[in-house]
C-alpha positions in Angstrom: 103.2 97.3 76.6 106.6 99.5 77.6 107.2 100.0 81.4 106.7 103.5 80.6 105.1 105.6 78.3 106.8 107.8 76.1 105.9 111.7 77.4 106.2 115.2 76.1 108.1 116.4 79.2 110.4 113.9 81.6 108.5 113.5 84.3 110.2 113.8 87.9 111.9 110.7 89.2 111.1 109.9 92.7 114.9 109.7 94.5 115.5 108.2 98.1 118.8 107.2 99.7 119.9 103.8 99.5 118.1 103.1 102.7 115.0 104.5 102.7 114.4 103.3 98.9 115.0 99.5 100.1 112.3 100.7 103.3 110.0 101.5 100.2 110.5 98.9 98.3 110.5 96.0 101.1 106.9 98.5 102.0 105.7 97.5 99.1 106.2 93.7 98.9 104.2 93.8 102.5 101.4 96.2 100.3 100.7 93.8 98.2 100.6 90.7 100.3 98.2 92.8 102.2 96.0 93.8 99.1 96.1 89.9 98.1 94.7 89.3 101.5 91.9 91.8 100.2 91.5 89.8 96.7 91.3 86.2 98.6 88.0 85.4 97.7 88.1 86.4 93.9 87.9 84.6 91.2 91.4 85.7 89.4 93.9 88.4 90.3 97.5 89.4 88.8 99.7 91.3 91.1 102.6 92.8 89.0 105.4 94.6 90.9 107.9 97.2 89.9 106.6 97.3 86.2 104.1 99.3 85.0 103.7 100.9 88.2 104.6 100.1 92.0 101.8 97.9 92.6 99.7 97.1 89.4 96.6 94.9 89.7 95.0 92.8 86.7 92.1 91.0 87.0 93.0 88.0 85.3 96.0 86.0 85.3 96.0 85.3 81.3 93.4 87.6 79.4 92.9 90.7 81.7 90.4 93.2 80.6 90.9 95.5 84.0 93.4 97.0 86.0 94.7 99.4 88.6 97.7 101.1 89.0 99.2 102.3 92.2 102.5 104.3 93.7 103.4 104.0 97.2 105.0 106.9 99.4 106.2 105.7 103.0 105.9 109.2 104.3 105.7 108.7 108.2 102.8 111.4 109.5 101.1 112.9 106.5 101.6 114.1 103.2 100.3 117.5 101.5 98.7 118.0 98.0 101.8 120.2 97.2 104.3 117.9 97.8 102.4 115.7 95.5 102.4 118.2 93.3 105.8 119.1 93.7 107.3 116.1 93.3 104.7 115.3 90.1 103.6 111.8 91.1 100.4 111.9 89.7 101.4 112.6 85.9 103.3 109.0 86.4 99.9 107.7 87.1 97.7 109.3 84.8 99.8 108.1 81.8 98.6 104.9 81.7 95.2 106.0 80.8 96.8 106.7 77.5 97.1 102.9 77.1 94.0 101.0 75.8 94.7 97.7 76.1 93.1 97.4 79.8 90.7 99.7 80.8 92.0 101.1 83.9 90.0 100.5 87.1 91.8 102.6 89.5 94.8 104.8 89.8 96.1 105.2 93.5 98.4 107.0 95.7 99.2 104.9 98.7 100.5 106.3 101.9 101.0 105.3 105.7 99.5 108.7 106.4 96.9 110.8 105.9 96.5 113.1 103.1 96.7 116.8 103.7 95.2 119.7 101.5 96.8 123.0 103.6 94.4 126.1 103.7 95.5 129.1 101.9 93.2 132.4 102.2 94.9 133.7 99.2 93.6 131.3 96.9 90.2 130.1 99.2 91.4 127.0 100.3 89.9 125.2 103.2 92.4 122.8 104.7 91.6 119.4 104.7 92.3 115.8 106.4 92.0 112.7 104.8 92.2 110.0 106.9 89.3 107.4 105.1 90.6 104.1 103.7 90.1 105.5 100.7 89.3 109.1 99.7 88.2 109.6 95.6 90.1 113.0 94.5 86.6 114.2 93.0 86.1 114.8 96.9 88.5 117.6 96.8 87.5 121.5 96.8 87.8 122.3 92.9 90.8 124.7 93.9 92.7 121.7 94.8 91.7 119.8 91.7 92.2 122.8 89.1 95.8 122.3 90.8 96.4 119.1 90.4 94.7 119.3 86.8 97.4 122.0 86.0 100.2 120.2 87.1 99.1 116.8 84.9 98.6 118.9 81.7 102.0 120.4 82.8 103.6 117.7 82.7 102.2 116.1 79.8 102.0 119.2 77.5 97.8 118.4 77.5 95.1 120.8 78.2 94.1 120.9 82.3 90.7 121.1 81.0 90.8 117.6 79.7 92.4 115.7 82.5 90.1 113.6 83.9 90.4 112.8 87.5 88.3 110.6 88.3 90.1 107.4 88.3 92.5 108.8 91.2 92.4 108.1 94.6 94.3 108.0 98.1 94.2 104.7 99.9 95.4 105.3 103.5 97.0 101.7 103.9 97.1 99.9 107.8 100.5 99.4 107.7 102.7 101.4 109.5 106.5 101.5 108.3 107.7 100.7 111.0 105.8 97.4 111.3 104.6 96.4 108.0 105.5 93.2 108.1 104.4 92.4 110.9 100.8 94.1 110.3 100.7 92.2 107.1 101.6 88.8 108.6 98.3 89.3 110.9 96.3 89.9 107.8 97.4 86.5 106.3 97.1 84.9 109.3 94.0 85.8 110.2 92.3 84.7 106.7 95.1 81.3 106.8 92.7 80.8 110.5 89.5 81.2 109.5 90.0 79.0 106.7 92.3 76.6 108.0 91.2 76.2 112.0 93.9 73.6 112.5 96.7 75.9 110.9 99.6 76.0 113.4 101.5 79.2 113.8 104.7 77.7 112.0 103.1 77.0 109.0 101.1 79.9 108.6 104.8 81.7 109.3 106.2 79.7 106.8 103.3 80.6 104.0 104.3 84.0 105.1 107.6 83.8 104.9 107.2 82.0 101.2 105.1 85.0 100.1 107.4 87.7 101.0 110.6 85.6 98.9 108.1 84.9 95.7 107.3 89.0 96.1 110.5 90.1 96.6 111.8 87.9 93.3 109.3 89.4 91.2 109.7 92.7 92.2 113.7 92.8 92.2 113.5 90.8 88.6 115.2 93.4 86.2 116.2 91.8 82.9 112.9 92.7 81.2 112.9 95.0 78.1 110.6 98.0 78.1 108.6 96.4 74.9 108.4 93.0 76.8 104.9 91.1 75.7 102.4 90.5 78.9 103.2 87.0 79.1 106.4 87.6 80.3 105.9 90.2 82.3 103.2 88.0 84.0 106.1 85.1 84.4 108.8 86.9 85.4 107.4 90.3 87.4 103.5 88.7 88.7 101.9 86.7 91.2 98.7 85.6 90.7 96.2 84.0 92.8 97.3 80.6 91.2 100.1 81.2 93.1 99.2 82.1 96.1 97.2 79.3 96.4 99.8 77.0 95.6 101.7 78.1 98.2 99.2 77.7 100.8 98.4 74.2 99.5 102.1 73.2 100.0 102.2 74.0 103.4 98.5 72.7 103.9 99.3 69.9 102.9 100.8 68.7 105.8 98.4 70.2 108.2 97.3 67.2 110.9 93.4 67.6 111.7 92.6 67.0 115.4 92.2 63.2 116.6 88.7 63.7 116.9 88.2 64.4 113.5 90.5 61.8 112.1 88.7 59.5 114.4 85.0 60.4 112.7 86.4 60.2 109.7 87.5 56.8 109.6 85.2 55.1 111.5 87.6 52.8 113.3 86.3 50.3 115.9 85.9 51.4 119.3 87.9 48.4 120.2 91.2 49.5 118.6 91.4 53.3 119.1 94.0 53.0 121.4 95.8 51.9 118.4 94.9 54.7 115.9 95.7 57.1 118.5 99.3 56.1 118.9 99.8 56.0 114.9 97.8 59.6 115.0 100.8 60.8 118.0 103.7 59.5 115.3 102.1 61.6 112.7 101.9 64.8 114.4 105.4 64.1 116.5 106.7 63.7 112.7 105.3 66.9 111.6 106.5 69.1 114.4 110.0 67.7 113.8 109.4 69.4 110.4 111.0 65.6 108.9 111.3 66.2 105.0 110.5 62.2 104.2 107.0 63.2 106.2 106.4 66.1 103.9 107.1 64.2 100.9 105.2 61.4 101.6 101.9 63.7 102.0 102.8 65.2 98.6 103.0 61.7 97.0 100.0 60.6 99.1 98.3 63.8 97.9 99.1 62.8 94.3 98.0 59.2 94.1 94.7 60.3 96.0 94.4 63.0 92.9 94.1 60.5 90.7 92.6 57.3 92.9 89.1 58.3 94.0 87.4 56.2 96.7 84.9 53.3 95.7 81.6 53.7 97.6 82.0 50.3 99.3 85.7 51.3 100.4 86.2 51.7 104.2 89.1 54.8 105.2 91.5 52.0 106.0 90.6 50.1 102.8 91.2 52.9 101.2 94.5 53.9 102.7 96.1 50.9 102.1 95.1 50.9 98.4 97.2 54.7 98.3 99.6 53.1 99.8 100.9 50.0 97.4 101.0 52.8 94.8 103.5 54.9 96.3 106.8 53.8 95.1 109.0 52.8 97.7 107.1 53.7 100.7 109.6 53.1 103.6 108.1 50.2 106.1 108.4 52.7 109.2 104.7 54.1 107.4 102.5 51.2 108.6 98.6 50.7 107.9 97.6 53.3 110.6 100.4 55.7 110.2 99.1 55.7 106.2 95.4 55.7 107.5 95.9 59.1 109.1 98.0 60.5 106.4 95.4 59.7 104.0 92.5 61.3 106.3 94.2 64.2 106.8 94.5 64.8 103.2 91.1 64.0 102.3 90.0 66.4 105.5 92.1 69.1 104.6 90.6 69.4 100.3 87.0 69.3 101.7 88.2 72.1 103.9 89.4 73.7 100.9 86.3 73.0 99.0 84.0 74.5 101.6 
């Protein structure tokens, strides 16, 4: 599918200056790291960026059947019907119902603000606030939709009568532009916390931070041609949940349970906890010194456990040890206990996963 569809009558480009186009566009990257927040707990999603639309939303990463399209306007207080009219946004939207590939779920206008429909006793019109989360246009007076019908078939030499509104709506978003990164780092912290209890505040910045560079790729990624095939555009423009979750798995990975938890898990004797505490202390001092050879060694340990289930009859430190004489050239400085808690943390941080 073309980035856009070929139309009877150019449709209005929407112009900024250099700065507040890189606001709008750094807007959206925090938009879609919030709506990803909001899609968490599905079973597949595909954000694509800067494509088809501002935001576009698949349902599938490889063979989508669904998807939404959306535009984002960082207008600061509110926004009127005629100047969405005016500036004929909404003919941009409605032409990809003309594609039937995917059938289209949803077709938004995002804003900051609310959404204003200004009354006008010359042609009966009640003004109007929408403030809701989401507000379907169908809600609208029928003034305000014979309007916006008028300036679709306008714009696309069709008949108003047959414009068909209701896939359109205006989601108000929570972010503010002046802090929408900020508002959207809450939002993946607070999901990153109620998964991940033990999360410390550095990694869930740094799965943050890692979200906003893979975004910000996608989205600035222009070599694409206008009849590029979906698999690219899903390579080189999207971020799917796949993704995602690898990222958060990266930095999870080295996420260090309490002691009390690394201390039920392995069932050491009473008599030599002393002992597994000091190799827990190395562990964590490692990881808060943010060591690279610590980080690598839980991805290898991670690996080998992948593939090397436990035997039923294994102990944890058993166990631990068996990882460990398959990890090439595992440095001496990682000793039985050192490995023991590595290990356990691993294993304690997939069942979390898989709860």
């Amino acid at each position: 599918m073309s980035k856009s569809l070929h139309t009877p009558r150019k449709v209005k480009a929407d112009t900024r200056s250099g700065s507040l186009a890189y606001n709008r566009l750094d807007m959206q990257v925090s938009q879609a790291i919030h709506m990803a927040v909001e899609l968490f707990d599905n079973l597949d999603y595909l954000l694509v960026l800067d494509h088809y639309d501002d935001i576009s939303i698949f349902d599938s990463e490889n063979s989508p059947a669904v998807v939404s399209y959306y535009q984002m306007k960082s207008h600061e207080e509110s926004i009127t019907i005629s100047t969405v009219i005016r500036e004929e946004w909404l003919p941009k939207l409605y032409q990809h119902l003309s594609n039937k590939e995917w059938n289209v779920k949803e077709l938004g206008l995002i804003t900051p603000c609310v959404l204003k429909i200004t009354a006008s006793s010359t042609d009966g019109i009640k003004g109007q606030v929408f403030s809701s989360e989401k507000t379907p246009f169908l809600s609208m007076d029928s003034i305000t939709q014979a309007k916006i019908k008028k300036d679709i078939g306008t714009a696309l030499s069709i008949s108003p009568d047959t414009v068909d509104l209701s896939k359109f709506v205006h989601i108000r978003t929570t972010l503010t532009i002046a802090k929408h990164r900020d508002i959207a780092e809450q939002n993946l912290n607070e999901i990153l916390h109620e998964k991940y209890p033990n999360i410390t505040l550095d990694m869930a910045k740094t799965i943050f931070n890692t979200l906003v560079e893979l975004l910000s790729q996608r989205q600035s990624y222009e070599q694409l041609n206008n009849d590029s095939d979906f698999e690219t555009i899903r390579k080189h423009k999207g971020v799917s949940k796949n993704d995602i979750t690898r990222v958060i798995d990266s930095a999870m990975i080295v996420c260090i349970p309490t002691y009390e938890e690394i201390e039920q898990w392995t069932e050491y004797h009473e008599s030599e906890q002393h002992e597994l505490s000091l190799a827990y202390l190395q562990v964590l001092t490692d990881g808060q010194k943010k060591l690279n050879s610590q980080r690598e060694l839980f991805r290898k340990t991670a690996q080998r456990i992948s593939v090397t289930p436990r035997e039923k009859a294994e102990n944890m430190l058993e166990y631990s040890k068996r990882i460990a004489v398959t990890i090439e050239s595992l440095p001496p400085i990682y000793n039985d206990l050192y490995m023991l808690v590595v290990v356990t943390s691993i294993l304690i941080n997939d069942w979390r996963r898989q709860k």
